[in-house]
Backbone bond lengths (Angstrom), bond angles and torsions (degrees), N, CA, C in turn:
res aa  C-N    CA-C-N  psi(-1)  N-CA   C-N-CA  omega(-1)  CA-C   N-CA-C  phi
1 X - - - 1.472 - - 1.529 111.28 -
2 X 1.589 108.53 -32.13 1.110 106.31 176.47 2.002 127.90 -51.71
3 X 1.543 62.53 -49.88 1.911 93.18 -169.38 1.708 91.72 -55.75
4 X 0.840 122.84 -75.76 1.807 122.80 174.62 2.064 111.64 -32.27
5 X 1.375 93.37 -43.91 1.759 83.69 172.68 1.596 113.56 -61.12
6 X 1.142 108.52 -35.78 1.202 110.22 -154.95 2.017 108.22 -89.52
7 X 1.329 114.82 -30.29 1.277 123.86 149.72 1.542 128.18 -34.86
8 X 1.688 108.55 -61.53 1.261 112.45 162.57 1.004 137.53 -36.60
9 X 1.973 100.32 -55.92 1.427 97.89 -175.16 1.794 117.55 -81.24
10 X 1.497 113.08 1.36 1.024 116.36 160.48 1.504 121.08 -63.95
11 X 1.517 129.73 -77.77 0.987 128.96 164.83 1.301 129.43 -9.68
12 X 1.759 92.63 105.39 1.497 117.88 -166.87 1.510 134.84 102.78
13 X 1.565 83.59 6.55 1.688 99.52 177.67 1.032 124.90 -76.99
14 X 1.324 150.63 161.21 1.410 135.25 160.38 1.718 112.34 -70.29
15 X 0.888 111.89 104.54 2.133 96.90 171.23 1.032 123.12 -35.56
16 X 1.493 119.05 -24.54 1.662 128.71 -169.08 1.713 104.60 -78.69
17 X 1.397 130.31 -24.40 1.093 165.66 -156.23 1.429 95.36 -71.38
18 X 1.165 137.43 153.61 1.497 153.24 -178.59 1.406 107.92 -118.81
19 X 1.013 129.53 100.87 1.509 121.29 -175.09 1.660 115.70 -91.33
20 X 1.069 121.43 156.34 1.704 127.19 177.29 1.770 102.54 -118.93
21 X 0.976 139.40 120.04 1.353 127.32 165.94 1.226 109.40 -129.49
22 X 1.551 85.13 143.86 1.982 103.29 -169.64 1.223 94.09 -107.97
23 X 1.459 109.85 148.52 1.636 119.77 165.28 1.822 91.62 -119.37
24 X 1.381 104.39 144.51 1.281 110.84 -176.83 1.854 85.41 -130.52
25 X 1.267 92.43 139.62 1.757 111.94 -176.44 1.452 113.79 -108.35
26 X 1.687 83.24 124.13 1.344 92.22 177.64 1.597 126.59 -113.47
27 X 1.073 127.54 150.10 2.054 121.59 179.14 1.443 94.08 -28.43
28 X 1.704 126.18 -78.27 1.242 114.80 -171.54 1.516 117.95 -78.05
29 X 1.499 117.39 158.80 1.333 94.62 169.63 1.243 121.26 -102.25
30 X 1.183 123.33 0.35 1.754 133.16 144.23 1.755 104.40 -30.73
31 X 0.789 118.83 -63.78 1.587 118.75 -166.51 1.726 97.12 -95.34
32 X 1.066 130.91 75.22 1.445 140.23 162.02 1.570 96.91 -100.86
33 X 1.422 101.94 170.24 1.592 100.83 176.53 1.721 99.11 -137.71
34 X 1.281 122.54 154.39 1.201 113.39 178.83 1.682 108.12 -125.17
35 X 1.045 136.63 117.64 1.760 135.70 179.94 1.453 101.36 -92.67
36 X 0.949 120.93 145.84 1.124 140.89 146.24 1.842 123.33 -114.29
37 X 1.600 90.37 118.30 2.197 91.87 -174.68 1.476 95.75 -108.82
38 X 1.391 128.69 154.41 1.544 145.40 166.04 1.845 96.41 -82.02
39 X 1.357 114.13 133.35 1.277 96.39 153.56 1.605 111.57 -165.55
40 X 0.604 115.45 155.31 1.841 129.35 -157.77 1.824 95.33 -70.03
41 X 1.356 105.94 139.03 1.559 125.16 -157.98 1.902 98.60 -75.96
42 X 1.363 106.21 -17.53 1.540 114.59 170.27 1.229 118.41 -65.58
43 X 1.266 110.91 -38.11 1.777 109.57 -164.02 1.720 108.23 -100.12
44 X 1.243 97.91 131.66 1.549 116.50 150.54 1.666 116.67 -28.46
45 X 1.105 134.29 102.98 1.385 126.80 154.65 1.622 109.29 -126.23
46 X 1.571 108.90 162.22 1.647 99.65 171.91 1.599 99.62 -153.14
47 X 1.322 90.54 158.31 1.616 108.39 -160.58 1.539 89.61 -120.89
48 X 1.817 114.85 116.80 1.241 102.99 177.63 1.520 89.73 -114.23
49 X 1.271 103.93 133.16 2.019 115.93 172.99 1.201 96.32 -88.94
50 X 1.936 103.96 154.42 1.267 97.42 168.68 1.964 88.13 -141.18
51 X 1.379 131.19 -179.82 1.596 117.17 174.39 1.343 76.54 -157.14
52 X 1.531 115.73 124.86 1.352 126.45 -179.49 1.345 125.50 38.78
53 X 1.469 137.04 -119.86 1.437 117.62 -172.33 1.995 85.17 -117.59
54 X 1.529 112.62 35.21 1.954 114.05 147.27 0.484 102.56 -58.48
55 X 1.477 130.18 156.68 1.552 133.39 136.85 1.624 98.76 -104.97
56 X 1.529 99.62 137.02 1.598 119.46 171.98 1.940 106.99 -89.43
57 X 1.203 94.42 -157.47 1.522 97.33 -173.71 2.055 89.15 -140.76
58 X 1.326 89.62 168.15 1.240 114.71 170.65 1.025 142.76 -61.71
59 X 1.093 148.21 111.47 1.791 140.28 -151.71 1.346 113.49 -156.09
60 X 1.395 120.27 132.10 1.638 118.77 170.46 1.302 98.56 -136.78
61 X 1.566 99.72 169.35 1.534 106.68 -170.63 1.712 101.21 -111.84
62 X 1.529 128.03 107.42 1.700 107.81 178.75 1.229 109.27 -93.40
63 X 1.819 129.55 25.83 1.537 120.12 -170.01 1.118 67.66 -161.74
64 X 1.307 124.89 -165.05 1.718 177.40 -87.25 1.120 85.46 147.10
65 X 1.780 97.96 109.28 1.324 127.11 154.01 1.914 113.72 75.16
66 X 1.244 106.26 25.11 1.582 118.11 -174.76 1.915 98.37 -125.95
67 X 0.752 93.00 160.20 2.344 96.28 -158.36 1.936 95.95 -150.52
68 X 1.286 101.41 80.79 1.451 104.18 169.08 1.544 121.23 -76.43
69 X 1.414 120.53 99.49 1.403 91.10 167.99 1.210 135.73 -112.05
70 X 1.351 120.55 152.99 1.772 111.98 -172.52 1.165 123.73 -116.75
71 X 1.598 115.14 116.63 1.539 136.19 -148.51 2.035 99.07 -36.86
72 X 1.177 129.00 164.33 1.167 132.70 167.58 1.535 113.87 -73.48
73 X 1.304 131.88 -55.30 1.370 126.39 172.26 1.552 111.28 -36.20
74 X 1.486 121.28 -32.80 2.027 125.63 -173.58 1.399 98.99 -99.74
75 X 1.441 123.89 13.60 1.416 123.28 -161.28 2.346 100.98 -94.06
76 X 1.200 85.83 -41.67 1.556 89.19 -173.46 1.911 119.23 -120.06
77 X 1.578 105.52 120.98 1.463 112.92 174.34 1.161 126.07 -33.25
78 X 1.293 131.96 152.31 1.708 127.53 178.95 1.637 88.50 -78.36
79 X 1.104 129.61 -178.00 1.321 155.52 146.15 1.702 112.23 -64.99
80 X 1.417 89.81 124.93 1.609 92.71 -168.92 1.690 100.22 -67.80
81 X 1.616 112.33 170.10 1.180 115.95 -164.98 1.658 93.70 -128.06
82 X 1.672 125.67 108.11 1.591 140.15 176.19 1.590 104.17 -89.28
83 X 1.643 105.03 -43.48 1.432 107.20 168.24 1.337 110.93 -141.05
84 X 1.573 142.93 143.86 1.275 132.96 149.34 1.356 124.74 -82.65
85 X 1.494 107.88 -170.90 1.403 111.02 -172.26 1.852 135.99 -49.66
86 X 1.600 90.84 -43.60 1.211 129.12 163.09 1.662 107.24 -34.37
87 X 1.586 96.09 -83.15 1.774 102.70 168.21 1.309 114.75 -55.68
88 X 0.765 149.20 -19.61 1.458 150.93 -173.48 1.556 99.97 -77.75
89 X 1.488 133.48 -58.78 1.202 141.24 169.66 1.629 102.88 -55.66
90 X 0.861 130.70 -29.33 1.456 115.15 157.80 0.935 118.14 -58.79
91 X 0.834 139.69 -26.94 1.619 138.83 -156.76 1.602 113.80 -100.08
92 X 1.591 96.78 -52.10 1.688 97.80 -167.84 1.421 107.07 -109.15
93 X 0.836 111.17 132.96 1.834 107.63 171.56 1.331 134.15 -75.40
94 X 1.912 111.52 30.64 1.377 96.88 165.10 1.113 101.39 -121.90
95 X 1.289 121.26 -159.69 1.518 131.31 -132.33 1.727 114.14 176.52
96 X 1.094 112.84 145.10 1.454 129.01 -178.34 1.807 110.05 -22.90
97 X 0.922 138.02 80.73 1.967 111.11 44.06 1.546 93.63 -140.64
98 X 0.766 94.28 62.26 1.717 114.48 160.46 1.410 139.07 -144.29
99 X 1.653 108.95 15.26 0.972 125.83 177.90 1.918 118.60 -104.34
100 X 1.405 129.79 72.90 1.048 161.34 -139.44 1.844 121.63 -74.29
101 X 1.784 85.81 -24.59 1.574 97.90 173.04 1.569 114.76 -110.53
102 X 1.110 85.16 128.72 2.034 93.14 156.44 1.121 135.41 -66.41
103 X 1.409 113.86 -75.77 1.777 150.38 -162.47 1.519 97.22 -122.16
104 X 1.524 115.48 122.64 1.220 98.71 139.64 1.878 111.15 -102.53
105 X 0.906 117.71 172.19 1.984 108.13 -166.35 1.528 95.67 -164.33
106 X 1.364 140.05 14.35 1.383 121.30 107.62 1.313 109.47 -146.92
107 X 1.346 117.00 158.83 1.633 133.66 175.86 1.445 128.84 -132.94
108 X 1.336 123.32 107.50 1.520 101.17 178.36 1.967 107.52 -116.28
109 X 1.309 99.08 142.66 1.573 110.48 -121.63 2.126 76.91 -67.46
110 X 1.299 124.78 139.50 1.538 116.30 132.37 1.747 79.73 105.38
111 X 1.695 134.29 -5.18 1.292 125.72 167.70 0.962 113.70 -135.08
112 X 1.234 137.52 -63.85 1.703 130.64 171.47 1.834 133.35 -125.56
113 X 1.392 106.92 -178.52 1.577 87.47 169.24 1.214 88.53 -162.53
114 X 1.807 108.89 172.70 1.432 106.87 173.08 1.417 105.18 -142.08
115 X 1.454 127.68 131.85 1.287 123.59 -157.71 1.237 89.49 -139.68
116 X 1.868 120.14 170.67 1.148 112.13 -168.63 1.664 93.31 -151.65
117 X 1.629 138.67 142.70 1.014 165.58 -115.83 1.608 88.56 -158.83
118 X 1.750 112.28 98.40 1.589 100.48 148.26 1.276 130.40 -108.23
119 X 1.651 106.94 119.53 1.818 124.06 178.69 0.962 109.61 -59.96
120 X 1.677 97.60 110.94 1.664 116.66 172.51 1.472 119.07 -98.16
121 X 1.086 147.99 137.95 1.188 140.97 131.30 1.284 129.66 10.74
122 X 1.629 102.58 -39.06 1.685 117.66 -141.57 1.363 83.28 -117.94
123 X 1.430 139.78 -9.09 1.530 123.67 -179.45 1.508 106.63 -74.23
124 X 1.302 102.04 137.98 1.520 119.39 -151.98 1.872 102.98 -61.42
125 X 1.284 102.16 -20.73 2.040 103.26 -175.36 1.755 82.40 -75.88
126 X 0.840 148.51 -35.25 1.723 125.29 -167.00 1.324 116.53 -43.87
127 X 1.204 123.24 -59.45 1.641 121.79 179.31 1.497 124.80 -67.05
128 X 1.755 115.42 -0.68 1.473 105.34 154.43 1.320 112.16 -100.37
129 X 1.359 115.25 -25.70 1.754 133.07 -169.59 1.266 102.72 -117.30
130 X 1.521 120.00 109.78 1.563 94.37 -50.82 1.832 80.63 -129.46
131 X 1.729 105.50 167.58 1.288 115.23 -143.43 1.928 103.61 -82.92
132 X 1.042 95.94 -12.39 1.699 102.48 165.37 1.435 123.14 -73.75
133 X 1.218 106.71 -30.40 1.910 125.64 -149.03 1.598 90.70 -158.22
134 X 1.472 131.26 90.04 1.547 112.52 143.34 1.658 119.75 -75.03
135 X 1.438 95.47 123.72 1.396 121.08 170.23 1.544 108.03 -120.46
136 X 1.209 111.12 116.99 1.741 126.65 169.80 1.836 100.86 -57.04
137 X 1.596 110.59 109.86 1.192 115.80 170.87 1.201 132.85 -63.74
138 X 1.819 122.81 124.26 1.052 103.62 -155.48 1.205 127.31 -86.24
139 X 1.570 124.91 18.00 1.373 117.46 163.74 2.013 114.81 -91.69
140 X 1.274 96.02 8.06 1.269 93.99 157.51 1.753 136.94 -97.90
141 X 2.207 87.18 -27.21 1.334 80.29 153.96 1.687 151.98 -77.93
142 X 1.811 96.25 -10.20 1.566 101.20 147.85 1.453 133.11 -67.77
143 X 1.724 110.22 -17.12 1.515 99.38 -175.37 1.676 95.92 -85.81
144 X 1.528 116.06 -22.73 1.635 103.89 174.00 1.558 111.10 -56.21
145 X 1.413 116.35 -34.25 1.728 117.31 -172.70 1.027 95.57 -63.81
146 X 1.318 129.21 -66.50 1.398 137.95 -162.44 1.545 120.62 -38.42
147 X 1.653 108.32 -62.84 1.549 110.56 139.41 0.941 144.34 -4.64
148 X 1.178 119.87 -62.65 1.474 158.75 152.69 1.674 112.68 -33.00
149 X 1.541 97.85 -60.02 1.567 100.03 173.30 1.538 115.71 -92.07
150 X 1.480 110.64 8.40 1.674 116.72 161.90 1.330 93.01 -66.94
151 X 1.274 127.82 -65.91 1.793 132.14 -147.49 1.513 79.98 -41.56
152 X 1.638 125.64 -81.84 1.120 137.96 -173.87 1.534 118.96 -15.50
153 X 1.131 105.69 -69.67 1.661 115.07 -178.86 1.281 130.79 -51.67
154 X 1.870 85.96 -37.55 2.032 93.13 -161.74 1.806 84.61 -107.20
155 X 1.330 108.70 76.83 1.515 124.15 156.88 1.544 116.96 -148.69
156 X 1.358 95.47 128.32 1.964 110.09 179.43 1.657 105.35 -29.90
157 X 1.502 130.85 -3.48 1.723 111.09 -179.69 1.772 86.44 -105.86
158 X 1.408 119.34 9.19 1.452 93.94 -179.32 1.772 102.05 -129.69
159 X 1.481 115.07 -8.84 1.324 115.48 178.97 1.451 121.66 92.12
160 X 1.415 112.72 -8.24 1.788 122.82 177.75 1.288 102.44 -65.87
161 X 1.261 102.88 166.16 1.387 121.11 168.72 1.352 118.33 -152.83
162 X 1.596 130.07 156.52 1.881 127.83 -168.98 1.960 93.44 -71.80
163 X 1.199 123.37 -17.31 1.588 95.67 -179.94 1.461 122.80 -112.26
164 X 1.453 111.85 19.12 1.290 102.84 158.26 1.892 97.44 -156.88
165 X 0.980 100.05 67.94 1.560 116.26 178.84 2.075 108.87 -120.68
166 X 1.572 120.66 112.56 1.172 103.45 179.95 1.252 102.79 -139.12
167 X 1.408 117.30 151.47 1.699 114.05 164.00 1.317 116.07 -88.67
168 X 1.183 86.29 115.57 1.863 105.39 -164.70 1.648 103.35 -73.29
169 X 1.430 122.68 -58.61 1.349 129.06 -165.52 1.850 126.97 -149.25
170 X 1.042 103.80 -175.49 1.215 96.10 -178.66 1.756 111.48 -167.86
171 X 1.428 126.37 135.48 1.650 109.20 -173.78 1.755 81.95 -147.66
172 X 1.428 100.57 179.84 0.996 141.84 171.47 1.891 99.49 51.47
173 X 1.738 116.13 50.05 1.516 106.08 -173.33 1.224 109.73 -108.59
174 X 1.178 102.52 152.90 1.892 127.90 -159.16 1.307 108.85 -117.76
175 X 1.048 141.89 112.27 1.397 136.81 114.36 1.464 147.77 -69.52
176 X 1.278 112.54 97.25 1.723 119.10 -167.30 1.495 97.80 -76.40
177 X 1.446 130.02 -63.59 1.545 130.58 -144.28 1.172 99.60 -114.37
178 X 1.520 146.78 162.21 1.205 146.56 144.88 1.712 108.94 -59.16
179 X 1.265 114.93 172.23 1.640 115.35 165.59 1.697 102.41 -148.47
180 X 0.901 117.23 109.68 1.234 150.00 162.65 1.772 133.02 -62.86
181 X 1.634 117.15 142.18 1.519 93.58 -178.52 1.462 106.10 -65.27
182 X 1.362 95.34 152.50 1.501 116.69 169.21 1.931 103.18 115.21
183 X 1.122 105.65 -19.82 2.154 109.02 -149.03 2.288 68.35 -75.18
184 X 1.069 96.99 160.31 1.630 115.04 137.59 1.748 121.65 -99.37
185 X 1.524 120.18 122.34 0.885 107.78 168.05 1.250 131.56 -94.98
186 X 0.826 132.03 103.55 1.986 149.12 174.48 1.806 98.31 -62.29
187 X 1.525 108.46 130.81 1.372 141.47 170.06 1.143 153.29 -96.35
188 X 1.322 142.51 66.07 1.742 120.24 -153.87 1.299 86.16 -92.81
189 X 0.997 110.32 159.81 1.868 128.67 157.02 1.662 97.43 -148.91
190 X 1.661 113.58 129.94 1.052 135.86 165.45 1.354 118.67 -135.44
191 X 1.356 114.17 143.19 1.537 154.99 -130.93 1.606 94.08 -102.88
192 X 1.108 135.00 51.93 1.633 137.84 162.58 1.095 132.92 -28.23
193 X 1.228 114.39 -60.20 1.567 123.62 167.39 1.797 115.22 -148.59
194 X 0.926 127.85 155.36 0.953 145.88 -176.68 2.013 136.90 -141.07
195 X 1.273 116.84 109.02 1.107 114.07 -150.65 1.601 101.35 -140.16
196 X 1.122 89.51 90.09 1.999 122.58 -172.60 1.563 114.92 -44.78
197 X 1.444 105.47 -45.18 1.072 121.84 -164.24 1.486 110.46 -68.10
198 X 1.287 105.34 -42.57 1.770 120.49 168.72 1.453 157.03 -70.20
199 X 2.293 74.59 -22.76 0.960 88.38 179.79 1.984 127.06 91.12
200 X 1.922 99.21 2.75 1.356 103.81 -179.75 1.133 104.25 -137.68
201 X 1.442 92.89 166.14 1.636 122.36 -164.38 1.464 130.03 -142.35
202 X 1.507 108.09 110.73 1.813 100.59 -171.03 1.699 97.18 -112.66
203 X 1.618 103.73 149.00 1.585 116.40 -165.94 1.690 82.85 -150.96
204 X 1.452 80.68 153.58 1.535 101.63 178.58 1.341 98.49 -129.09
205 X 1.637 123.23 133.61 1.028 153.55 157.60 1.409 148.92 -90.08
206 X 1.201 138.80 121.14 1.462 125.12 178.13 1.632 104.35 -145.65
207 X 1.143 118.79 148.37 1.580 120.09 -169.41 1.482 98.56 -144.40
208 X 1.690 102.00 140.66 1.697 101.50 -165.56 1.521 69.99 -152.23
209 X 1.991 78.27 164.02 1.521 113.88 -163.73 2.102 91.00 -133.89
210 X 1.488 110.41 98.68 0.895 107.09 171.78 1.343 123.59 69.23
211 X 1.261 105.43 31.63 1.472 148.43 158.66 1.691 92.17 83.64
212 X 0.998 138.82 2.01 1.567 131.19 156.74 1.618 116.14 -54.87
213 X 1.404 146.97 150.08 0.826 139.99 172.67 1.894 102.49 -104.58
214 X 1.707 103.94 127.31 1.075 108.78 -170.59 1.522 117.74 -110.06
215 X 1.709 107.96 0.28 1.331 117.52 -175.27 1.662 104.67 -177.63
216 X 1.388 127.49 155.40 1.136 136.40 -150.03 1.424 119.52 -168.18
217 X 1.097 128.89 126.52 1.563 115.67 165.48 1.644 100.19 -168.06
218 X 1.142 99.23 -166.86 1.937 141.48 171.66 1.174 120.96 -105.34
219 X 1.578 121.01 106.46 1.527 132.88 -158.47 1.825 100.80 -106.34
220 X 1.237 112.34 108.81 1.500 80.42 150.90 1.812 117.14 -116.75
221 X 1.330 95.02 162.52 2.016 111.05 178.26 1.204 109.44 -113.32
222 X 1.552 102.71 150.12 1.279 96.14 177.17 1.638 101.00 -145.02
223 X 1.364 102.86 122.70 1.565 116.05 167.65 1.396 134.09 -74.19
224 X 1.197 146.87 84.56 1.502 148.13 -136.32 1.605 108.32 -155.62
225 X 1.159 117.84 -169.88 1.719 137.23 153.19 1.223 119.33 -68.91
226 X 0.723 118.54 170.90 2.146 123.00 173.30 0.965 94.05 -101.18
């Protein structure tokens, strides 16, 4: 049946033509789908397979009838780097083992940012939380958001500063998924409203692990005296 899908979608091709074909996976394998793309023997393309929750590897075709594949470790980009760790400690005033961000890897200055938290093994809550099952607790993964919307705040387009900058509150927070050592956690925090005069600040948050969203809420800050 295969061999017949794959005929069809030939028909009408040029032979001279370089083909790419995707298999997209489905629960049954009755309902699989097969693509076929044209694409010029110059360019880079890659076909990542996957068959239920397998993971395949990477493969393109640069000839007719030639099957490159490229190992999984060379398969996926690092996370771009907007700020590192270094800058990051500029910014916020905490510190080991309360210092929650890594990377931030994008920022747009005075509304949002997105920073990302990698679950180690070695972060010191694993051996109470808990020593059967590490699960990253989730009131820590709001103080990582929160963080998150420090970078935001405590910058000259918003008027914060590290000695009288606090996270005042928080409502409407969600946890869908657990996050576990090993997940990366990815961050948005965005800049909702802002009200100078008072001294407060509401941001909305959501943090996902592999583009799932694993937690969510309503931040507020508050800029004041000690």
């Amino acid at each position: 049946m295969a061999a017949a899908m794959v005929k069809s979608l030939l028909h009408g091709v040029n032979p001279s033509t370089s083909l790419f074909i995707s298999t997209q996976s489905s629960p049954s394998p009755r309902n699989a789908q097969l693509s076929v793309i044209p694409f010029s023997s110059s360019a880079s393309h890659l076909l990542h397979s996957r068959s239920g929750k397998r993971k395949g590897r990477f493969s393109c075709c640069s000839s007719p009838g030639v099957v490159e594949t490229i190992p999984i470790e060379k398969s996926f980009p690092a996370f771009p780097t907007v700020m590192d760790i270094n800058q990051i400690r500029e910014i916020l005033p905490h510190r080991f083992p309360f210092l929650l961000v890594d990377r931030v890897i994008e920022y747009e200055a005075g509304v949002s940012a997105v920073a990302i938290k990698n679950v180690t093994i070695n972060d010191n809550f694993f051996p109470g939380h808990f020593p059967e099952r590490p699960i990253m607790p989730g009131v820590l993964m709001v103080e990582a958001m929160a963080q998150v919307g420090g970078i935001v705040m405590l910058q000259p387009e918003v008027g914060g500063s590290r000695s009288n900058f606090f996270f005042a509150g928080v409502d409407k927070v969600r946890f869908r998924k657990p996050v576990i050592a090993g997940d990366t956690l990815v961050m948005r925090m965005t800049l909702t409203k802002l009200q100078k005069r008072f001294g407060i600040a509401k941001m909305e948050g959501k943090a996902y692990v592999g583009g799932d969203v694993v937690c969510e809420g309503e931040f507020l800050m508050a800029m004041g005296s000690e």
